[in-house]
N, C-alpha and C positions, 0 to 999 in steps of 0.2 A: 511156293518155290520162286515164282517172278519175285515179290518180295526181297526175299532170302539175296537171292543175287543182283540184286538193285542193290542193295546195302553193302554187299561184297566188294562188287563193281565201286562204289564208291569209295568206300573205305581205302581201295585198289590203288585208284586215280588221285586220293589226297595225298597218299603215304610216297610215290612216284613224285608228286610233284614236288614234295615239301623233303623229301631226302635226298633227290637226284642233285648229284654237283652240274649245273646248268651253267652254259654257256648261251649268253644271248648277242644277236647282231639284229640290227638294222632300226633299232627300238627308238631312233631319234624320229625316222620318217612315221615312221607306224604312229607314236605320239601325236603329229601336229596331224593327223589327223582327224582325232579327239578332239581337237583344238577347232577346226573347220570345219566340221560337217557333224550332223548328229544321227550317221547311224553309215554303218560298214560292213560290208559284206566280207567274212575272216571265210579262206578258203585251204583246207588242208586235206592230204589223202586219206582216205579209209582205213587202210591198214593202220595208221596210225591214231585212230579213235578213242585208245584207250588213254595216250599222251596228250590232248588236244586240250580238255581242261587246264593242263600245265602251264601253260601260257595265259590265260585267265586269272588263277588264284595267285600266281607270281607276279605278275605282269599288270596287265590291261586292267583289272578294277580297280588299279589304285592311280590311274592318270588321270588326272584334271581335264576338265574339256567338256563337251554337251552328252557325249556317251556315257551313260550310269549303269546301264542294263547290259545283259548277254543272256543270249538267246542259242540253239543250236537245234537246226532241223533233222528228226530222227525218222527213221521208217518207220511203217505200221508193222513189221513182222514182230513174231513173238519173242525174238533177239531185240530187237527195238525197244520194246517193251519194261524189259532191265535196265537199258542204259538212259531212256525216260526217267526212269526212277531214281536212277543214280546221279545225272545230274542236276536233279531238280532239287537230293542234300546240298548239293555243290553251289546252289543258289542260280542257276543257269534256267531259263525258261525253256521248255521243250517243245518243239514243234512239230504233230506228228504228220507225216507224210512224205510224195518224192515229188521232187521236181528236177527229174533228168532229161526231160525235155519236153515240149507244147502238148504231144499227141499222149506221150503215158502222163502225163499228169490231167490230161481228160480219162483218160480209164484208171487211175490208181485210184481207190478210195481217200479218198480225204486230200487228194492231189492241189487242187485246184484251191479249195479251202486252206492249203497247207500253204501255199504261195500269198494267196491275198494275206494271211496272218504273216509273214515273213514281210512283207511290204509294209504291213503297216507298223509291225513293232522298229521297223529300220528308218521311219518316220519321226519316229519316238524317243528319240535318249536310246539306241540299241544295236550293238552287235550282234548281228547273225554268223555264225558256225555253219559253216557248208561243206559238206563233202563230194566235191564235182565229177567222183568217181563213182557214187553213191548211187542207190544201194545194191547194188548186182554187177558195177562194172561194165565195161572192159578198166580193169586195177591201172591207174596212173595213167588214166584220157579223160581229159575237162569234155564234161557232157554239156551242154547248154544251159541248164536250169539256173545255176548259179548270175549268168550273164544276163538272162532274163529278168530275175528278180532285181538283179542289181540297178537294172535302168529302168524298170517300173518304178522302182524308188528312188531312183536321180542320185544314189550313192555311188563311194569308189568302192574299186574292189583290195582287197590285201590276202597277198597270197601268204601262206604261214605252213612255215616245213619244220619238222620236230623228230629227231631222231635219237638212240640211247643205244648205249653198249655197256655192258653186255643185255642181251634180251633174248627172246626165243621166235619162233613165228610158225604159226598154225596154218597144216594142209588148205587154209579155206583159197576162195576165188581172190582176193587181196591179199591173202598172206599174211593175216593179222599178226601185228607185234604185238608179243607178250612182253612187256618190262619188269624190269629187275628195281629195285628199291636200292638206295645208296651206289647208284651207277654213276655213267658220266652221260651229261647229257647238254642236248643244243637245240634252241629253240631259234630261229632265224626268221626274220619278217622280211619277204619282198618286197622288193620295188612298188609304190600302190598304180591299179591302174584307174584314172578314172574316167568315169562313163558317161554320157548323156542318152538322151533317147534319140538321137540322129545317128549315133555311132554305129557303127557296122557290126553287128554282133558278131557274125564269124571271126573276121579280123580281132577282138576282142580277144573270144575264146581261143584265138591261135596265142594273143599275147599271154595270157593267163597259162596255158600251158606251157608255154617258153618260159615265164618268172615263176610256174612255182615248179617246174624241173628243177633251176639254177638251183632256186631256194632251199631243194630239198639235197641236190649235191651236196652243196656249200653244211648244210644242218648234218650230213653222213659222214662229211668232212672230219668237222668239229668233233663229232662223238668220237671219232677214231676209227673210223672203216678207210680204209685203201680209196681212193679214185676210183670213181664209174661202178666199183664194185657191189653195194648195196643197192643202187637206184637198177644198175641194171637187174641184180637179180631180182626186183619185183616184179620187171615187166615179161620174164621166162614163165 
């Protein structure tokens, strides 16, 4: 059955990316940093998981620059499991584990392990895929893990908001959006921030949640949702 819906899932997330009439903004800065650095830390919300590829197969593997690879950090839950699966078709490398902050990623299984392999593929020619709301929430608050990995590997960060209308969204703790195939849709690249390891990591994670709010306004925008109306209701 994992199987079964790996293949679905994929299937899902090509036919979305490759039919959605897509609106993209901010794709000059997001560029030169392909250009400068070889590995980035891409950061988008949970709920929108099943969009996040979009921006990958359209997008980013086709810019020039030291980054070749993508990568994307998945849970170890048995939902994880599927989406492992699925964008490992997509050509995406998967990484299992969390790292939503210092102390659970000593008690998560594979936490820790899941971090050092995200440092090192971001060393490497490689975009990592973060979800800093991942994997349990609280929906739309940058958890620390993302900030961490980011200046263990001397990388920036980029904050990436993707939104689509019409689409659907499921009871869960995120609200997952379900997408529609031949929608309209908008993929928006933040501001990058970048980091060293002297940097203040809270202050960080304050800015990262301040650009990828905007990010994701601006991305509700473009799809054709009203002001403040989508972003707020995922935080109800």
């Amino acid at each position: 059955m994992t199987s079964i819906l790996g293949v679905l899932i994929w299937g899902w997330m090509s036919l979305i990316a490759r039919s959605v009439r897509w609106k993209v903004e901010g794709e000059e800065s997001a560029r030169s940093l392909w250009t400068n650095y070889n590995g980035v830390v891409l950061t988008g919300w949970h709920s929108r998981i099943l969009l996040l590829p979009s921006g990958w197969i359209r997008n980013m593997k086709h810019w020039p620059g030291q980054i070749q690879n993508g990568a994307m950090l998945v849970s170890l839950s048995p939902d994880g499991e599927a989406v492992t699966r699925a964008i490992a078709h997509l050509g995406l490398h998967p990484i299992r584990g969390s790292a939503g902050n210092k102390k659970k990623a000593k008690k998560d299984k594979g936490g820790i392990r899941a971090i050092a392999e995200a440092v090192r593929l971001l060393k490497s020619g490689t975009v990592v895929c973060i979800t800093p709301d991942g994997p349990r929430g609280p929906a739309e608050i940058v958890s620390p893990g993302a900030v961490m990995i980011a200046q263990r590997a001397g990388v920036p960060i980029l904050p990436y908001a993707l939104s689509i209308k019409p689409a659907s969204r499921l009871s869960t703790w995120d609200r997952l959006i379900i997408p529609y195939p031949f929608a309209r849709g908008a993929i928006v690249y933040g501001e990058p921030i970048l980091v060293s390891r002297d940097s203040d990591p809270q202050q960080i994670q304050a800015e990262l949640q301040k650009r990828l709010d905007e990010a994701t306004r601006r991305a509700d925008m473009l799809a054709g949702y009203p002001a403040e109306t989508q972003s707020d209701s995922d935080k109800t």
